[in-house]
N, C-alpha and C positions, 0 to 999 in steps of 0.2 A: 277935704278934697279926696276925689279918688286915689286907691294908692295906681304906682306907677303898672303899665301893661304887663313889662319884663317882671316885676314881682308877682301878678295872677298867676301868669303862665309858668312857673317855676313851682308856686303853690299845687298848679293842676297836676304838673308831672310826679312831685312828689307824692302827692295823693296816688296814683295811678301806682306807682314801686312798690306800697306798701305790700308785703307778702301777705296773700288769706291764706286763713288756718287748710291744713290737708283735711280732706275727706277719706281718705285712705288707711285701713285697719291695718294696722302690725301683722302680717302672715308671715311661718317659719319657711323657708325654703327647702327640698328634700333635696339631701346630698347620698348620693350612691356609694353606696359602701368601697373600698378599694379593693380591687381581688388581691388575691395574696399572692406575693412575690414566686416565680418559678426559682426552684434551685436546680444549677446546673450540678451533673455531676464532674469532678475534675478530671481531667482529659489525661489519660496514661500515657508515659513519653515514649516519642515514638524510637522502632529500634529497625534500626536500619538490618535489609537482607543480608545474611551469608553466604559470600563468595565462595564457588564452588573452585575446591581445588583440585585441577587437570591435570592427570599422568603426561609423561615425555609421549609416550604413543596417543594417548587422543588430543596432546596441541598439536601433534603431526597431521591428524585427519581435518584439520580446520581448515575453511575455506574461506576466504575474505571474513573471519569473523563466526561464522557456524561450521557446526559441524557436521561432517558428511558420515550420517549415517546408511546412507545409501533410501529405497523405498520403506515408507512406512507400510510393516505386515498387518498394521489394524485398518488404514484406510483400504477397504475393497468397492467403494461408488466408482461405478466408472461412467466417465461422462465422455464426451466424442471431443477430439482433439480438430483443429482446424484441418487438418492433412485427413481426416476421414468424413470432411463436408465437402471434399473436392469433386467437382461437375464429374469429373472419370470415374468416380467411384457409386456411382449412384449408376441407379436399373431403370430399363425405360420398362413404361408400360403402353397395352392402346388397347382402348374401349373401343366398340362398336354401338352408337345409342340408335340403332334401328329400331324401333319399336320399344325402346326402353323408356319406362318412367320417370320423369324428370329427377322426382327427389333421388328415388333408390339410386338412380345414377350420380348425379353429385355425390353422395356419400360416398359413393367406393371411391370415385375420384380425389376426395379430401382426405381418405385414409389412406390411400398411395400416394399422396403429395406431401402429407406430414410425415409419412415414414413407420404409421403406427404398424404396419406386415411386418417388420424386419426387428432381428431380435434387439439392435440394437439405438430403439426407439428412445428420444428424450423428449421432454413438453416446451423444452426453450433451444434447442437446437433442429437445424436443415436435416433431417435424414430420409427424407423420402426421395422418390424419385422426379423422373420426365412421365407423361402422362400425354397422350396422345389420344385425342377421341373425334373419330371419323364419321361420318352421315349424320352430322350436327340438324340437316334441317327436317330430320325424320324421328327425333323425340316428341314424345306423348306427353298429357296431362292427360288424367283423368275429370270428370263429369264435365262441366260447364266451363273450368278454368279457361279452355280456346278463348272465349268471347267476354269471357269477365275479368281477366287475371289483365293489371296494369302493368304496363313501366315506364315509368317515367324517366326525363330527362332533361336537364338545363340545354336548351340550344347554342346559348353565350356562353356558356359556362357558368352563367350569375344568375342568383335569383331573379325572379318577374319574367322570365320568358319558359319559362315549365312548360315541356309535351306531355303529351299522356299517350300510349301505344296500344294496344290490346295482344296479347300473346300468340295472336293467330296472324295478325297483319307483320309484327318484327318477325314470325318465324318466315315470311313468305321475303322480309326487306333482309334482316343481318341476322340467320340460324345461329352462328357463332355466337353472338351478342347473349342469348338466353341460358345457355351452357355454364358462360364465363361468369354471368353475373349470378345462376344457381351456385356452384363451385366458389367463387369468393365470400359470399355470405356464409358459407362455412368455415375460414378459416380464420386466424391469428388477426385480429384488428387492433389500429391501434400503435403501430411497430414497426421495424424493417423486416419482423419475421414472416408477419402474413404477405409483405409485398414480392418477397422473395422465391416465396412459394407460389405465389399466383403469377411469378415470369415464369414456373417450368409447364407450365399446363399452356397442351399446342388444340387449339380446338379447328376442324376444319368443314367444308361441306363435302361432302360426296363422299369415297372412300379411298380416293388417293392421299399419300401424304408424304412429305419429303424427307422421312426418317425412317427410309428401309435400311440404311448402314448402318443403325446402333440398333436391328433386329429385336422390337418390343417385344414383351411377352404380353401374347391375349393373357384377358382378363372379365370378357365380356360376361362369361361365365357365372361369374359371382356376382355380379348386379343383385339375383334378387335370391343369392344362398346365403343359407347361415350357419351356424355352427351345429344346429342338431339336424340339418341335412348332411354331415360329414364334410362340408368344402372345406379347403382348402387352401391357403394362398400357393402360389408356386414357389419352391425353395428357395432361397437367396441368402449368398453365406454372407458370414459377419464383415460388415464393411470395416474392417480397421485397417491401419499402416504401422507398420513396426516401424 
């Protein structure tokens, strides 16, 4: 008789277990050499500073802890003190831009606003002055600029609603406007220094302006002098405060 089902089928699976031989050659695996250990060198023990011993007369001179040796003789930088950035201490000036060229104008205007005339000129501090410039809407460009030179402007204040102006139509709508925005693209960006300096700049139309009691000094003058023409800025003494 046949043998029973449960005995084939245990026959089959044991057949199936049997392990075949590997087909797989013996290869050596490369092992990377070790780098060679770092030696440290040992660490010298540390030695603590020596205390400076202070005469009866220099603990007398000590002030909460330091000592008052009064001003140091080797620092000579001098930098401007808050009390010599004060609105009273500063020169007005007033431009007249009749006929004057737009750039050479800004430029004098940004080198009397930053302060660079006066001896005591710094690159991160206010020492310039007020600056006054009157018949704003009778500035020039030269060639073509009238009818090709843009400005733009946000109507919202936000993007997607962009004007575009031509320099000939804003000088007939807001002369000011052309002045202020030559003269700030020269200054400090970026900061509250450039913002600072573009509150002292008064630009107006015609040639009235409401700062005859702090009596500016012209300066129209130097628009378009240089230094190997002999100009000269007008004197102005050292703005400091004892």
């Amino acid at each position: 008789p046949p043998p029973p089902l449960h005995h084939s089928r245990s026959r089959t699976m044991a057949s199936k277990s049997v392990a075949k031989p590997s087909c797989r050659t013996n290869t050596t695996r490369f092992v990377a050499p070790l780098a060679p250990r770092r030696t440290v060198a040992p660490r010298s023990p540390m030695v603590p500073p020596q205390r400076a011993v202070l005469s009866e007369s220099e603990l007398a001179n000590l002030v909460s802890g330091v000592s008052n040796l009064g001003a140091d003789p080797w620092e000579k930088t001098y930098y401007p003190k808050g009390a010599d950035r004060r609105p009273e201490m500063k020169n007005w000036y007033v431009v007249d831009a009749e006929g004057q060229t737009l750039g050479r104008l800004a430029t004098l205007v940004a080198n009397l606003l930053r302060g660079k005339t006066v001896p005591t000129y710094t690159t991160s501090a206010d020492m310039g002055g007020f600056v006054v410039v009157v018949n704003a809407e009778k500035v020039t460009v030269g060639g073509r600029k009238a009818q090709q030179k843009l400005y733009r402007r946000h109507a919202t204040g936000r993007p997607g609603s962009m004007k575009e102006e031509t320099f000939e139509n804003l000088q007939k709508r807001v002369p000011e406007r052309i002045v202020e925005k030559a003269v700030k693209g020269m200054l400090p960006k970026g900061g509250a220094l450039g913002r600072d300096l573009f509150r002292h700049l008064k630009v107006y139309k015609g040639d009235k302006h409401p700062h005859e009691a702090q009596t500016p000094i012209d300066c129209t003058h130097l628009v378009d002098a240089s230094s190997n023409d002999g100009a000269k800025f007008p004197s102005v003494p050292i703005m400091t405060v004892e």
